[in-house]
C-alpha positions in Angstrom: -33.8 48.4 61.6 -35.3 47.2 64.9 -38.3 44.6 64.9 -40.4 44.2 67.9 -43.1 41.1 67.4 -44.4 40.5 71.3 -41.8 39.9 73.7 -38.6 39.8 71.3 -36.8 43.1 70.4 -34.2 42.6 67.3 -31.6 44.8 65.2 -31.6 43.4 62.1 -29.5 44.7 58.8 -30.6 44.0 55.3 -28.9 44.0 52.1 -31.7 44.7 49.6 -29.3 44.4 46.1 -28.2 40.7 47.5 -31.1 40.1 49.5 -29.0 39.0 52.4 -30.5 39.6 56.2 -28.1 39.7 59.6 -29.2 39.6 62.6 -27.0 42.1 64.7 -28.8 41.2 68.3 -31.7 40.0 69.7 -32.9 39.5 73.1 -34.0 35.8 72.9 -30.2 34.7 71.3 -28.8 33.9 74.8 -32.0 32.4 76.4 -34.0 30.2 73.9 -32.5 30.0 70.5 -29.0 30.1 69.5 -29.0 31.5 65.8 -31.7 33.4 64.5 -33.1 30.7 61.6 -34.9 32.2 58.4 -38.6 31.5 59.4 -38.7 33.3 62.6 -41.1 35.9 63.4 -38.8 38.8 63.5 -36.6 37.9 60.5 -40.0 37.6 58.5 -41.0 40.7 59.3 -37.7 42.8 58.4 -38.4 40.9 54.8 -41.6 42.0 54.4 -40.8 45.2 55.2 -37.4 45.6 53.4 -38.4 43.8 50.1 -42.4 45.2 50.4 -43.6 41.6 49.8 -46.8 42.5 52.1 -47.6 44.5 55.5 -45.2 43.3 58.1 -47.1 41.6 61.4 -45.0 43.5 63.7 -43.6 46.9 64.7 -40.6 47.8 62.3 -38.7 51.0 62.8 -36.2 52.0 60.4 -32.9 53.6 62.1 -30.6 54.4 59.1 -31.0 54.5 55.8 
């Protein structure tokens, strides 16, 4: 799936039965942050969306399924 919160774009695949998230690429990697942590925005996001926790706070678009 691909996140867009403001000015960071990410591709971001979820495991829902093991609840595990990677991070394939994202446009801030090589500029401000290294590794994508748990708590940012875009990660968050994916979560809510993936596990239906509550409305995401940024655009999610689902690619595959």
């Amino acid at each position: 799936m691909r996140v867009r919160v403001r000015k960071t774009e990410t591709r971001i695949i979820i495991d829902i039965k093991n609840r595990k998230v990677n991070v394939i690429e994202c446009n801030l990697m090589n500029s401000r942050c290294f590794s994508c942590v748990p708590f940012c925005e875009a990660v968050v996001a994916a979560k809510d969306f993936a596990f239906k926790r509550r409305k995401p706070k940024a655009e999610v678009i689902v690619e595959n399924r």
